[in-house]
C-alpha positions as CSV (number, residue, x, y, z in Angstrom):
1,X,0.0,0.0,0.0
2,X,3.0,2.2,0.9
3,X,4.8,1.8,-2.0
4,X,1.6,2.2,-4.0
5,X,0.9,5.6,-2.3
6,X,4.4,6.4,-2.7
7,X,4.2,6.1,-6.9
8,X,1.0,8.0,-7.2
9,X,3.3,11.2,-5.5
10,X,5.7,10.7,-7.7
11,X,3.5,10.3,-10.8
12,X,1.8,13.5,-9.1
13,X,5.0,15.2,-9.0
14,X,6.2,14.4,-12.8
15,X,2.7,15.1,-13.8
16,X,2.7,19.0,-11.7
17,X,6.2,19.5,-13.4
18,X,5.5,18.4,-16.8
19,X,2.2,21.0,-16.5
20,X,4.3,23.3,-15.1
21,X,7.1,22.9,-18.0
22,X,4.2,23.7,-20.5
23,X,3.2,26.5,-19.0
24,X,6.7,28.3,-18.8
25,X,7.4,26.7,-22.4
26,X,3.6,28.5,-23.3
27,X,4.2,31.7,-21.5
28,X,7.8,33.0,-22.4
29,X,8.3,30.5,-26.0
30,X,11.5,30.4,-27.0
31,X,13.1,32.4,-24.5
32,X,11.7,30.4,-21.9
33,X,13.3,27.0,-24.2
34,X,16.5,28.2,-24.8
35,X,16.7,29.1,-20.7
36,X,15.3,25.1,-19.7
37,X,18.0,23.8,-22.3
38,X,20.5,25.7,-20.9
39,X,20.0,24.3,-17.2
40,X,22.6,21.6,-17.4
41,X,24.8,23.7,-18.5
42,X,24.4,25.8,-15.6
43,X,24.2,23.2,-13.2
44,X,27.7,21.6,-14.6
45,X,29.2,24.8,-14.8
46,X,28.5,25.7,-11.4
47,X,30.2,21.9,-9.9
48,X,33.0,22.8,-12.1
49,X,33.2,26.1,-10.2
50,X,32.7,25.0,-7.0
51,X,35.3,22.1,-7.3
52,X,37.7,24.2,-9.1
53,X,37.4,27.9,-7.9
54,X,40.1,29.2,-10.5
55,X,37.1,28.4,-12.9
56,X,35.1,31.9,-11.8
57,X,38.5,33.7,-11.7
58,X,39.1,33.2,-15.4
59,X,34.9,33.3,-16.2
60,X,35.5,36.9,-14.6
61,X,38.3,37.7,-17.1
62,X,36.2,36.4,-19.8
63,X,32.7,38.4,-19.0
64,X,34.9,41.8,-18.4
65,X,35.7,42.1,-22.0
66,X,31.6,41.9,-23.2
67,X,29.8,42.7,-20.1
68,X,29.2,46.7,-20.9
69,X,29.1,46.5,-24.6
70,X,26.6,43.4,-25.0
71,X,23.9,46.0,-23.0
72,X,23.4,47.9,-26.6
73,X,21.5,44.0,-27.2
74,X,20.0,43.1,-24.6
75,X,18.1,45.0,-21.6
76,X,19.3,42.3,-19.2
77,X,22.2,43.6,-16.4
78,X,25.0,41.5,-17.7
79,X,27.3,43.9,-15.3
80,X,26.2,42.0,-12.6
81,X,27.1,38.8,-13.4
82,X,31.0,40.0,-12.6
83,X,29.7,40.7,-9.0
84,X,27.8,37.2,-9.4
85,X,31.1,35.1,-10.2
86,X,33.6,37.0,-7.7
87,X,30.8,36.3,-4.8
88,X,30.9,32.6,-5.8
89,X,34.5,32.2,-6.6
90,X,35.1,33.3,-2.8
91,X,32.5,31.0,-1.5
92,X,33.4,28.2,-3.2
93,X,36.8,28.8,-2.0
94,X,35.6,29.1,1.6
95,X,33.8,25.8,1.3
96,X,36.9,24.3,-0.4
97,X,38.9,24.9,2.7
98,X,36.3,24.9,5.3
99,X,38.4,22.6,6.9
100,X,41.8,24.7,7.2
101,X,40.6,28.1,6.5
102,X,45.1,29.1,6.3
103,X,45.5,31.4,3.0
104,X,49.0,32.0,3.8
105,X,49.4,34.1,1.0
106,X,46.9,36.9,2.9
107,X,49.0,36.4,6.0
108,X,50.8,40.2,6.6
109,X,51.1,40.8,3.0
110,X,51.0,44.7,2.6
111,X,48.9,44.8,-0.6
112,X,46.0,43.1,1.1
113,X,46.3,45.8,4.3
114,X,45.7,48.8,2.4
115,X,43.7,47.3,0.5
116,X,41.3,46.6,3.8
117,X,41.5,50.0,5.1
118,X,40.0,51.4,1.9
119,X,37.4,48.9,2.0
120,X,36.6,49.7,6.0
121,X,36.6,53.3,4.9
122,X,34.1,53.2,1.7
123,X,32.3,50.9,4.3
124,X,32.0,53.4,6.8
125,X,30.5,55.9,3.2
126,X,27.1,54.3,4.3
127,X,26.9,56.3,7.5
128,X,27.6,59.5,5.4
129,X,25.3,62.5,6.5
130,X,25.3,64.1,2.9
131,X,24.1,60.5,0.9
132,X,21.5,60.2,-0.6
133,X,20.5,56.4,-1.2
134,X,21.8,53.2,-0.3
135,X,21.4,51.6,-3.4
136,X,23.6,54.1,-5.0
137,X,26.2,53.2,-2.7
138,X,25.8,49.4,-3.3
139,X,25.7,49.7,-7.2
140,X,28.8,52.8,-6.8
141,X,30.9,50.4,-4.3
142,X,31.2,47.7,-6.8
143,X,33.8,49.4,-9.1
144,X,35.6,51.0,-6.8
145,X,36.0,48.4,-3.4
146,X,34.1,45.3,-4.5
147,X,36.1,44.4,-7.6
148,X,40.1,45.5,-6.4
149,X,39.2,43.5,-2.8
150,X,37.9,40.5,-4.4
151,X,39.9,40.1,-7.7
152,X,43.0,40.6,-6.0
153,X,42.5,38.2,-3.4
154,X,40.8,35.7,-4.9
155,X,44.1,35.5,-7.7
156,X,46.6,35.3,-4.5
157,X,44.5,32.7,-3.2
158,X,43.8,30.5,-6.4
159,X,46.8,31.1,-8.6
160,X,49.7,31.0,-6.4
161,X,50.4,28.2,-7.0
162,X,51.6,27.3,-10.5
163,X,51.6,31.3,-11.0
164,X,53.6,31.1,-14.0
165,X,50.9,29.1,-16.1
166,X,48.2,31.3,-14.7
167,X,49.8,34.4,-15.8
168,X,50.5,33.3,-19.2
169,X,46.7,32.3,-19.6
170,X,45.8,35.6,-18.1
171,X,48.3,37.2,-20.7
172,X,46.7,35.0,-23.5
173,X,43.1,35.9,-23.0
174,X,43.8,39.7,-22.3
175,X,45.4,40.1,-25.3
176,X,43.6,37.7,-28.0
177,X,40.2,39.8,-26.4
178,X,42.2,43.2,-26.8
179,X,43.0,42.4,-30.6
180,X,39.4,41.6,-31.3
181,X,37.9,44.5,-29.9
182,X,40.6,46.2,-32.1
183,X,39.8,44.7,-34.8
184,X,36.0,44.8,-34.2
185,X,36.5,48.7,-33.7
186,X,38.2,49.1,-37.5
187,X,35.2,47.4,-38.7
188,X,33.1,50.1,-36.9
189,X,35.6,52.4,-38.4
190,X,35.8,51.0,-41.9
191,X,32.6,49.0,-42.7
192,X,30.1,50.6,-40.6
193,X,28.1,50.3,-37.4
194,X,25.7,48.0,-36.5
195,X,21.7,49.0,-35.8
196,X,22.4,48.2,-32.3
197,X,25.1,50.4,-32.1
198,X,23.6,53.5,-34.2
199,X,20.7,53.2,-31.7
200,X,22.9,53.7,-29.0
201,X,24.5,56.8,-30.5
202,X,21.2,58.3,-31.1
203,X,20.5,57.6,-27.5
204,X,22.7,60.7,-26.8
205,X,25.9,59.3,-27.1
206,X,27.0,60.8,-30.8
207,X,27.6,63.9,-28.5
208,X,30.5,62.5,-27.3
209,X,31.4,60.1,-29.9
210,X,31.1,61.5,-33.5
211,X,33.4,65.2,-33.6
212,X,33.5,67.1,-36.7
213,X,31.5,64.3,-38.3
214,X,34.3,61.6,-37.1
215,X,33.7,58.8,-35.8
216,X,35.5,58.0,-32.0
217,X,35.5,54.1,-32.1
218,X,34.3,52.5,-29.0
219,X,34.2,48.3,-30.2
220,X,32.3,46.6,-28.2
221,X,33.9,48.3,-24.9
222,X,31.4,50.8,-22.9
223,X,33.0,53.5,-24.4
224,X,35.3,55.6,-26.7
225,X,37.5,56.3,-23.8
226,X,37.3,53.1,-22.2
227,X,38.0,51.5,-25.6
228,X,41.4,53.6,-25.9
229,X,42.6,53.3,-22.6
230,X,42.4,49.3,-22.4
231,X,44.0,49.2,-25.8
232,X,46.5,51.4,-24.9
233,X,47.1,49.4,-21.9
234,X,47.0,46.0,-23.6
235,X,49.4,47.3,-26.5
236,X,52.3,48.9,-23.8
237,X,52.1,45.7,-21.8
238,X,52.8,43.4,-24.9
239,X,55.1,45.8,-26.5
240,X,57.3,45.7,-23.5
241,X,57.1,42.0,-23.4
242,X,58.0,41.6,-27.1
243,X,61.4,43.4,-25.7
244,X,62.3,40.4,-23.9
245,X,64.0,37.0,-23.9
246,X,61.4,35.2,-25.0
247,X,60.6,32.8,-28.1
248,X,60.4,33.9,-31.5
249,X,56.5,32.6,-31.9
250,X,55.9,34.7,-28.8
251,X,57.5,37.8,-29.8
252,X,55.5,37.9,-32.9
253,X,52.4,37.1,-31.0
254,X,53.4,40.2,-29.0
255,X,54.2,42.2,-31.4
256,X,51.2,41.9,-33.6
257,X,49.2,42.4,-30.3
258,X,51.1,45.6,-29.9
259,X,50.5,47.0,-33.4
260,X,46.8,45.9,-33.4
261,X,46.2,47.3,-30.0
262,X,48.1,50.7,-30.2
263,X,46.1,51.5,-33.6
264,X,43.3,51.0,-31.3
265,X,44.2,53.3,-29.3
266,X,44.6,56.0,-32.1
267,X,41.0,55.4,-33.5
268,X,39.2,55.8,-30.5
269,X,40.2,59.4,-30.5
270,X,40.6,59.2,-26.4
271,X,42.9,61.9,-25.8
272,X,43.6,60.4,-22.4
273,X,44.8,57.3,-23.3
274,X,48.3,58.7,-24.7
275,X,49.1,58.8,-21.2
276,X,49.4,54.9,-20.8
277,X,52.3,54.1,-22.7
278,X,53.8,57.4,-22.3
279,X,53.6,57.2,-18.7
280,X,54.5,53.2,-18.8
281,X,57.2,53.0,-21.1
282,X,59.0,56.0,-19.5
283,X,58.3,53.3,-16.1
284,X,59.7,50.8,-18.1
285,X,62.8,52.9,-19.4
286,X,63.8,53.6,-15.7
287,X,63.4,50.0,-14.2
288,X,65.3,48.7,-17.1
289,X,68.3,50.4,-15.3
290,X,69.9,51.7,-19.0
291,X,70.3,55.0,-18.6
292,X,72.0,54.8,-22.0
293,X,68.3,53.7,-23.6
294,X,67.0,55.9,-21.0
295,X,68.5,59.1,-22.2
296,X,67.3,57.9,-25.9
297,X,64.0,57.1,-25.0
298,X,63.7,60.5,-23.3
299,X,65.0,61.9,-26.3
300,X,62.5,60.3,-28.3
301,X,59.9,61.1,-26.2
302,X,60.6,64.9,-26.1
303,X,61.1,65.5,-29.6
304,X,57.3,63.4,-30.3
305,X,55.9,66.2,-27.7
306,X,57.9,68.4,-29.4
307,X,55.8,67.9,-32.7
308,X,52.4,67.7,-31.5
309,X,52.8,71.0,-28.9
310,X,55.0,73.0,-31.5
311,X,54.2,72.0,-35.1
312,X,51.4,71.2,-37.5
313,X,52.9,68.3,-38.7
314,X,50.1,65.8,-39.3
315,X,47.3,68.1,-38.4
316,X,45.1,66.2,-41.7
317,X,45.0,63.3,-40.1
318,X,42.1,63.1,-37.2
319,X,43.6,60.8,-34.7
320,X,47.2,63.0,-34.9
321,X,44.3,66.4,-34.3
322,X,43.0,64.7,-31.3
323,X,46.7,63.7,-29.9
324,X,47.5,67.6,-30.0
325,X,44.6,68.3,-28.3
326,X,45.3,66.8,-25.3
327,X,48.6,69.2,-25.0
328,X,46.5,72.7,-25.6
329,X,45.9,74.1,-22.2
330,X,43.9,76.2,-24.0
331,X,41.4,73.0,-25.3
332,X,37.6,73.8,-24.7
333,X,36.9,70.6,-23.1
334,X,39.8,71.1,-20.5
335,X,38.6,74.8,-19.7
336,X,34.9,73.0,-18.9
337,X,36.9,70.3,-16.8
338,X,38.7,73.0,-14.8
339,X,35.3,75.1,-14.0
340,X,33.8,71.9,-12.7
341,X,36.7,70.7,-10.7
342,X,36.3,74.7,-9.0
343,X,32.3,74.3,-8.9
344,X,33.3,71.2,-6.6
345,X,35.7,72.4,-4.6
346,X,33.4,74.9,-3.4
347,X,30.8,72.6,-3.0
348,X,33.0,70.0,-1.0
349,X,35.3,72.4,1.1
350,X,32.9,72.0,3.4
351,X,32.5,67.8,3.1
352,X,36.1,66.1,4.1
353,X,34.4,62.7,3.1
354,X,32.2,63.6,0.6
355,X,28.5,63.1,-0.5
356,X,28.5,59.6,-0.4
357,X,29.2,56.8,-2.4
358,X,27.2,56.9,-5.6
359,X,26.2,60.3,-5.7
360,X,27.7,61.4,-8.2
361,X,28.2,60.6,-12.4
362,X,25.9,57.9,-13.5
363,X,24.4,56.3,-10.3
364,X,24.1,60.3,-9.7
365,X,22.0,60.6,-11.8
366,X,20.0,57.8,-11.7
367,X,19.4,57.7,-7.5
368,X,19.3,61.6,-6.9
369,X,19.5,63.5,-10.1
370,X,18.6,67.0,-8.7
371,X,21.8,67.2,-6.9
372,X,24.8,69.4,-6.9
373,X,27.3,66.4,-7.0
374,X,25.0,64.2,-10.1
375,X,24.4,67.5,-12.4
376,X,28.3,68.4,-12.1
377,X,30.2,66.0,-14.6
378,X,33.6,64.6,-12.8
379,X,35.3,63.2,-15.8
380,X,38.5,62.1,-13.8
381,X,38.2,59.1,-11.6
382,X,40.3,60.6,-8.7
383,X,37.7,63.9,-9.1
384,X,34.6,61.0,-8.6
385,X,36.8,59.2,-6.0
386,X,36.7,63.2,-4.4
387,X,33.1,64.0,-4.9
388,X,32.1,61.0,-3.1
389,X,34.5,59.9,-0.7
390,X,35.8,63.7,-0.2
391,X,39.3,64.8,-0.1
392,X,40.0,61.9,3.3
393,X,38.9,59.5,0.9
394,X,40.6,61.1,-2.0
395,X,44.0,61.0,0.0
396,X,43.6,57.0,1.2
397,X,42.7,55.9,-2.4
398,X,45.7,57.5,-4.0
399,X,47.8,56.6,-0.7
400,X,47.0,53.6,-1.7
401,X,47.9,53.6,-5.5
402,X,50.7,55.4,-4.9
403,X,51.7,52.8,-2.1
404,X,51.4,50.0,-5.0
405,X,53.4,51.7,-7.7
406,X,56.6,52.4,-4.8
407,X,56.4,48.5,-3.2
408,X,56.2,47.0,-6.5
409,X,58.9,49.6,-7.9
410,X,61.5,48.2,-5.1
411,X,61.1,44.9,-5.6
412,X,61.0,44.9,-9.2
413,X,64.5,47.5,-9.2
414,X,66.0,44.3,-6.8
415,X,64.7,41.5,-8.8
416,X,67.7,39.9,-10.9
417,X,67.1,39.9,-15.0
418,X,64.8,37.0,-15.8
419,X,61.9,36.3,-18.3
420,X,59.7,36.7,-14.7
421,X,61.5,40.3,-14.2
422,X,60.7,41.5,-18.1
423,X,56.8,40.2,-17.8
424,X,56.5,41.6,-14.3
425,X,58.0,45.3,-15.4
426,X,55.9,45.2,-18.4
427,X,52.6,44.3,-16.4
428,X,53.8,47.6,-13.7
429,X,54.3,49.6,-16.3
430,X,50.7,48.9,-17.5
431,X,49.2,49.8,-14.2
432,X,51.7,52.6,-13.8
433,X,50.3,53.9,-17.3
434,X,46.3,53.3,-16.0
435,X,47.2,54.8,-13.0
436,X,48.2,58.1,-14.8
437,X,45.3,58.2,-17.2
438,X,42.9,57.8,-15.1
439,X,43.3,61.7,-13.9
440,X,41.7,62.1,-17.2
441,X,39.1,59.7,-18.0
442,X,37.2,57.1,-14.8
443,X,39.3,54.4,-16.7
444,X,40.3,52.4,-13.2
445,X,36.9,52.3,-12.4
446,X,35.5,50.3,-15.6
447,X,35.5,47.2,-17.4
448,X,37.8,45.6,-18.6
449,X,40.4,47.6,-17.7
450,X,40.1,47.7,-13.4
451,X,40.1,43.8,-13.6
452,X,43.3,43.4,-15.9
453,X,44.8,46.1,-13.4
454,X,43.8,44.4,-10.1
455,X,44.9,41.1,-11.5
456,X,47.7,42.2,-12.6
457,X,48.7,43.9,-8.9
458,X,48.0,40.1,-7.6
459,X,50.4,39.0,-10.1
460,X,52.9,41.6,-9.0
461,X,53.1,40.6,-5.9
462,X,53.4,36.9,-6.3
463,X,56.1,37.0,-8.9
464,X,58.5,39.6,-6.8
465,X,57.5,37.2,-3.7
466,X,58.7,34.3,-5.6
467,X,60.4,35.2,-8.1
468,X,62.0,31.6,-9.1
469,X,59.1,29.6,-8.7
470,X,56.9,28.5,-11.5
């Protein structure tokens, strides 16, 4: 009788889900399909995650390059899903060592302190007088304390071991991405946009990205700017590499990656983004402890500054205009940048931590739009780490940067010549370079660029910690 009452539930149960199917199936048709097909998927990808955590790590890497740009298709918040995999990644590590909760590697390590204090201090943003909305702060917070905290330690945690492997997957997927979206932005250059991507443009963004009936490539990043900078970035970090002792397959694989991703840079039109490898290489040029090369590279340097503050040469070619723009202190957009910048310091002389996480730029906007702080456009990302976290937080954030760039620039200057030392200067330089540009454009602060930065901190620190182990 039992086991007779017991199959009726069960046919019961089949029969309530296989009504239940129909009516999903019935209701949302072949969006509602395509999402029961792809529940294995899920499901397997999720024990693959949870069994090996490094999985979510690189999905993160991945989802950085596409997350902002696939929003011109699709309503849905693909942003999120970053903040979904680095939440899991660190559970499923926390369950993976349940047992012997250790992490050596966070023991006293320096990068992870300052790290914290930032963190306790954009915590304590919630209490702020002057804010306006928590869910600004929660959506704000992600970029600029959620992501660094989370990327950085979950890459100490997962890849120190076999770091060497790690980092030249890392370097592979960074790159191949950065040549596509180069090569995906000539197309927008040379063949045309998409529907998709004209709508966007009519949405209010051809303000910003089509000058003097040009066209400022943005790919598939968020942005123009954002576009330039991580091309820019990508394209100093492989051309320095390509200077090293390494294969001949891999120089050209670097070299190409320069090339395509430095032309990237040059359609995008950012002004900004001239900073990275100017600001890297000359990084580069000092650790490489040649003071002949040094003394030609600044050479080099000078007379290229030289011709775009002094001369006309090139001035038909759009890309070359918008390079010599950037040196004009006399530039219209600047002049508007330097008015706001007074507009806020009068505003926030009176607010040493600011008007709160997320009160300012987009989330501005969006959570308390008739505001001082959301009408008054920041531009820089040290101006939006000012506006909200006021000129306390202003000083620990770029404590902290500037705490990065010294630590890593001491170990590096000790470090003995090796293929390790050559990847780990070019990947400094890099964030030396993002670091730099970001006084000009909220570059640190978007995707993909902060997590190929934070990562690439994380990798700092383990190759100068152990510098002969692979």
């Amino acid at each position: 009788m039992a086991l007779g009452l017991r199959s009726l539930l069960h046919a019961l149960l089949l029969l309530a889900l296989i009504v239940a199917l129909a009516l999903v199936i019935a209701k949302g048709q072949l969006a509602a399909v395509l999402g029961l097909a792809a529940l294995p998927l899920i499901a397997a990808y999720l024990i693959a995650l949870f069994k090996y955590p490094v999985v979510g790590l690189y999905s993160v890497l991945l989802i950085s390059f596409v997350a902002i740009g696939i929003t011109r298709y699709t309503p849905a918040p693909i942003g999120l899903a970053v903040d979904a995999l680095l939440i899991l990644t660190f559970l499923a590590e926390v369950f993976k060592r349940f047992d012997a909760l250790t992490w050596p590697v966070l023991r006293k390590n320096p990068v992870m302190i300052i790290l914290y204090i930032w963190c306790l201090y954009c915590l304590a943003e919630i209490a702020n007088p002057e804010a306006r909305s928590i869910a600004a702060w929660f959506y704000a917070m992600r970029a600029m304390v959620l992501y660094p905290l989370l990327i950085v330690l979950l890459v100490l945690e997962l890849m120190n071991r076999l770091s060497q492997q790690h980092f030249d997957r890392f370097l592979t997927i960074w790159l191949t991405f950065s040549c596509v979206a180069a090569l995906y932005g000539m197309k927008q250059l040379f063949v045309g946009l998409d529907g998709a991507e004209k709508a966007w443009l009519d949405a209010g963004n051809a303000s910003t990205h089509i000058l003097h009936g040009k066209l400022r490539v943005f790919s598939f990043y968020s942005d123009a700017g954002q576009f330039g900078a991580a091309t820019a970035h990508a394209g100093l970090v492989a051309l320095i590499m390509s200077l090293g002792p390494f294969s001949i397959r891999k120089k050209i694989f670097l070299t190409i990656a320069a090339l395509l991703c430095l032309y990237g840079m040059a359609i995008s039109g950012t002004r900004g983004a001239l900073f990275v490898p100017i600001a890297g290489f000359a990084s580069y040029l000092v650790l490489g402890k040649n003071f002949k090369l040094l003394i030609v590279g600044g050479l080099m340097a000078g007379s290229i500054f030289g011709v775009l503050k002094f001369t006309m040469i090139g001035q038909s070619n759009y890309q070359i205009q918008r390079m010599r723009s950037a040196l004009d202190p006399n530039d219209p957009s600047l002049l508007v940048r330097i008015e706001n910048q007074k507009k806020l310091s009068t505003y926030l002389a009176s607010r040493p931590i600011g008007g709160g996480i997320g009160s300012a730029g987009y989330w501005g906007l969006r959570f308390s739009p008739n505001t001082v702080l959301a009408q008054t456009p920041t531009d820089s990302w040290y101006v939006k780490i000012w506006a909200e976290t006021g000129i306390i937080g202003l000083l620990i954030h770029v404590g902290m940067l500037l705490f990065f760039l010294g630590y890593f620039f001491k170990k590096l200057w000790l470090m003995p010549p090796s293929p390790r030392r050559q990847q780990s200067v070019a990947i400094y330089a890099g964030v030396v370079g993002i670091v730099v540009a970001s006084y000009g454009n909220q570059v640190l602060g978007q995707l993909p660029t902060s997590t190929a930065v934070y990562m690439s901190i994380a990798f700092l620190y383990l190759f100068t910690h152990n510098p002969l182990r692979e």
